[in-house]
ZAMAR-953785 format. One record per residue (C-alpha): x, y, z. Coordinates in steps of 0.02 Angstrom, whole numbers, plus 32768, in hexadecimal, padded with zeros to 4 digits. Example, Ala and Ser with C-alpha at 12.3 -4.5 7.8 and 13.67 -1.06 7.14 Angstrom:
REM residues 2
82677F1F8186
82AC7FCB8165
//
This chain:
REM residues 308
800080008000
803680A97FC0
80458133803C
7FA381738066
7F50820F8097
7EA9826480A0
7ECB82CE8008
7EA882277FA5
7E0282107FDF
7DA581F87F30
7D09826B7F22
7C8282327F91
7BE282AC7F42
7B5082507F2F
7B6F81E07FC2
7B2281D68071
7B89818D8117
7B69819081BA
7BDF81998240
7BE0815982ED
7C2881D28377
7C5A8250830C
7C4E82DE8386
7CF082DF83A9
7DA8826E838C
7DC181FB82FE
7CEE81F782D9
7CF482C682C4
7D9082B6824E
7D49822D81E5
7CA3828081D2
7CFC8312819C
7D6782DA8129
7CC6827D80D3
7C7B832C80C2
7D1383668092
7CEC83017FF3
7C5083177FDA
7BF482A28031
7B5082B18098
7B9A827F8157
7B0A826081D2
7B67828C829B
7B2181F282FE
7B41823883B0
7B0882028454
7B0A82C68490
7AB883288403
7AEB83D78440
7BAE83878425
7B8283408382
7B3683EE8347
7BC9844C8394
7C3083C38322
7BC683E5828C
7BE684A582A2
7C98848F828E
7C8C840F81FC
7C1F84B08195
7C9F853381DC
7D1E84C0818D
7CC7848A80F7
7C43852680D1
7BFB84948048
7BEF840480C5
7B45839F80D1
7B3583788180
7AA9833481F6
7AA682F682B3
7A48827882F3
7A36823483A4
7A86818383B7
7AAA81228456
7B06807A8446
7AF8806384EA
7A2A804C84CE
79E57FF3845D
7942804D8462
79B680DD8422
79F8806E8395
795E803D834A
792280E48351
79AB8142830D
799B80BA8267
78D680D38257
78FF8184825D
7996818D81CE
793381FD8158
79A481A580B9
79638111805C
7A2C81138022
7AB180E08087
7B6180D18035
7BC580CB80D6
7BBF809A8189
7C4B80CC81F7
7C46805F82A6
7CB580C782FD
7C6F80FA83B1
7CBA80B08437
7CD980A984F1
7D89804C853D
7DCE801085E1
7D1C803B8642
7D05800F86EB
7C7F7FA486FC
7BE67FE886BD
7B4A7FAE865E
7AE27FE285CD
7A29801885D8
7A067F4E8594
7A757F08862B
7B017EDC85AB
7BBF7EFF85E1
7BE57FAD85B6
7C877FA28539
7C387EE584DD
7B977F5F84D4
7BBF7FF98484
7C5D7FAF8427
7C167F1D83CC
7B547F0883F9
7B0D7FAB83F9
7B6B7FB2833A
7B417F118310
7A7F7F428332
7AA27FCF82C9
7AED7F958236
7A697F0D8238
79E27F87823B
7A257FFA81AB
7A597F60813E
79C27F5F80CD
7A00801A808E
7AB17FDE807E
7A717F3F802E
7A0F7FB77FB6
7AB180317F88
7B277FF77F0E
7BE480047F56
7BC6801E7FF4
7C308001808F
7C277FE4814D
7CB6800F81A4
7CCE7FD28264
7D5D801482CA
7DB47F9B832F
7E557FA18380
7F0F7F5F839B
7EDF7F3E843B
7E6A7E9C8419
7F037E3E8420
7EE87E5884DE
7E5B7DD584E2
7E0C7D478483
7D337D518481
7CF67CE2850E
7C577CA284B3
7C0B7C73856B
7C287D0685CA
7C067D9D853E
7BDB7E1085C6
7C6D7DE38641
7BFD7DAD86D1
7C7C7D2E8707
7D0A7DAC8729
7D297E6A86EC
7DCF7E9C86CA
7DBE7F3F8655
7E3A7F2885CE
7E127E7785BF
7D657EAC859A
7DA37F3F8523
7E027ECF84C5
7D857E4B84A8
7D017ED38477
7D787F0A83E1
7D957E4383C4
7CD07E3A83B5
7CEA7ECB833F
7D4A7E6682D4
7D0C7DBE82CC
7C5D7E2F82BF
7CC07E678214
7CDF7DCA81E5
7C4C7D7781E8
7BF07E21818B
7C757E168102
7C4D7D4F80F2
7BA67D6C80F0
7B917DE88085
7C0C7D7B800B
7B837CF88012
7AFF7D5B7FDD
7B357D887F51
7B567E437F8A
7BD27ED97F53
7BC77F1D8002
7C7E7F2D8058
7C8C7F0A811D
7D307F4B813E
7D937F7581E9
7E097FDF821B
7E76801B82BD
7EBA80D082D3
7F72808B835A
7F7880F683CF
7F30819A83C9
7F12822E8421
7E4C82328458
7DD3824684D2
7DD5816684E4
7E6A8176855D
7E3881D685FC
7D7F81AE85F2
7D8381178659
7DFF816886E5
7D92820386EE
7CEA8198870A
7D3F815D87A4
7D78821687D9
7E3E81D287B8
7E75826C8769
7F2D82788777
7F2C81E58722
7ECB822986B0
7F3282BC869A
7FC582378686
7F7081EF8600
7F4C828385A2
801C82A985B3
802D821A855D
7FC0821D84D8
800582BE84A3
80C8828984AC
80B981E08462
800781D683F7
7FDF81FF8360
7F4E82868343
7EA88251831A
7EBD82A7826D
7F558222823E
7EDD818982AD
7E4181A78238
7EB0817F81B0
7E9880CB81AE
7DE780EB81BD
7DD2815C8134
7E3380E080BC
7DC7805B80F9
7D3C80B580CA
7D59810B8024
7DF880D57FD1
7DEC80697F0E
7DF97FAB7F48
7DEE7F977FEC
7DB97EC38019
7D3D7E768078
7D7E7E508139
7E1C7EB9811C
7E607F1F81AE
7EAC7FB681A3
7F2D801C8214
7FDC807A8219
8055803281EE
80E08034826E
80BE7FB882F1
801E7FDD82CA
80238078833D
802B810082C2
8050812B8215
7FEC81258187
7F7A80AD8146
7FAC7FF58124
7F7C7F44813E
7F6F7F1381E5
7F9F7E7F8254
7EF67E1182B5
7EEF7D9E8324
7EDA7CF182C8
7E2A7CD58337
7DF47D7582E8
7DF27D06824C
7D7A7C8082A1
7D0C7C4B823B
7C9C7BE982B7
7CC17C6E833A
7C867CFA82C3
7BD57C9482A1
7BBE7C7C8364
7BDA7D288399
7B6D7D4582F9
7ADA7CDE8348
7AFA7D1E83FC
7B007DE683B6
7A4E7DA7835F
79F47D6E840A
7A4A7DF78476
7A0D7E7A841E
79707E3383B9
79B57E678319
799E7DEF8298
7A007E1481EE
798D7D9D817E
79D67DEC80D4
7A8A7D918109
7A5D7CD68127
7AF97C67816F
//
């Protein structure tokens, strides 16, 4: 792969994406970049005064830009489905699963699931699920789900999803963004099957600088550590303009494959955009169709367009 940067972004007019998160870090730079191009981003945001705040900028940036925000909490799936029955587009070139939450303490979503396994993998799964009939419907289009480096922290336990046996936050983190992937996987082989020209893609952004770091110390009122932790991100990660990257190639560039996965490429902690290392059980096929299943009765979302 060819060095890449956001100035190659092919012309995205015409084209409608949505964009989890993208009130602020790596979700507000890919959304701008897309209407940078041309494309018609809808802000999915949990706080909608952030994601207007967000949109602002994107129109003070791009006076052309095409920009909408819409309420969406992965952390309730009452939220989910409405946010999809809402989507005023019958059009839906790309999805962008990038909201995220890491290294939580324990905490639960509004359905009871495990905070990071919720939001990460089963609040998107719900949503992609829900909005695959439109994407189904659009020729060429994509869904994107960030993941991360870190999922070589844990393996998916298939009986204990929510981590009800034991907690241990980075354990859980990293199987979330392992659920992200196999979740990828099983899309991409899906979608194969069916005969579709739909691309599920993933991608990781190393380590950069955002918001992700300090959240889970400053829920617990730790903020030196926090402060630490910001210190760090701004001597040693990359900013969350050079972390979309991956994202953003993911997403737009000529030729991208089924189930590939995208991130910097030095030590896959920053640079720009290449092939990345996985886990091999990210590659699972009968660990993909489980968690497949298992996303399916969790969440009641039944993808009946994509049979096994």
């Amino acid at each position: 792969m060819t060095r890449w940067t956001a100035s190659q972004i092919p012309d995205q007019s015409g084209r409608v994406a949505v964009v989890t998160g993208a009130n602020g870090g790596l979700g507000l730079v890919t959304a701008l970049e897309l209407a940078r191009r041309g494309a018609e981003v809808v802000l999915a945001c949990r706080d909608v005064a952030k994601g207007r705040q967000a949109a602002t900028g994107i129109e003070a940036a791009v006076p052309a830009a095409r920009v909408d925000v819409a309420r969406l909490d992965l952390a309730d799936l009452a939220s989910v489905r409405a946010f999809a029955d809402g989507l005023p587009h019958e059009r839906l070139d790309l999805l962008v699963n990038n909201a995220g939450v890491m290294a939580l303490p324990h905490r639960t979503t509004a359905d009871g699931f495990e905070m990071q396994f919720g939001v990460n993998h089963l609040g998107h799964f719900a949503l992609t699920g829900l909005l695959l009939p439109r994407l189904l419907a659009t020729p060429g289009a994509r869904v994107v789900t960030v993941s991360s480096f870190a999922h070589a922290l844990s393996n998916l336990d298939i009986h204990d999803l929510n981590s009800e046996r034991e907690y241990r936050r980075w354990v859980a983190y990293g199987r979330s963004k392992t659920a992200n992937l196999l979740f990828t996987h099983e899309l991409a082989r899906r979608l194969a099957a069916a005969g579709s020209d739909v691309v599920a893609a993933a991608a990781h952004p190393g380590y950069s600088a955002t918001n992700l770091t300090a959240a889970g110390p400053a829920m617990e009122g730790r903020h030196t550590l926090g402060r630490l932790l910001r210190l760090a991100d701004r001597a040693v990660a990359q900013t969350a303009e050079a972390g979309a990257l991956p994202t953003l190639y993911a997403a737009t560039a000529p030729g991208v494959r089924p189930d590939s996965f995208t991130g910097p490429s030095f030590l896959m902690w920053r640079g720009v955009p290449a092939p990345s290392w996985r886990a091999p059980w990210t590659l699972d096929d009968r660990a993909s169709a489980r968690l497949w299943a298992a996303s399916e009765e969790l969440t009641g979302v039944t993808c009946t367009a994509l049979k096994p």
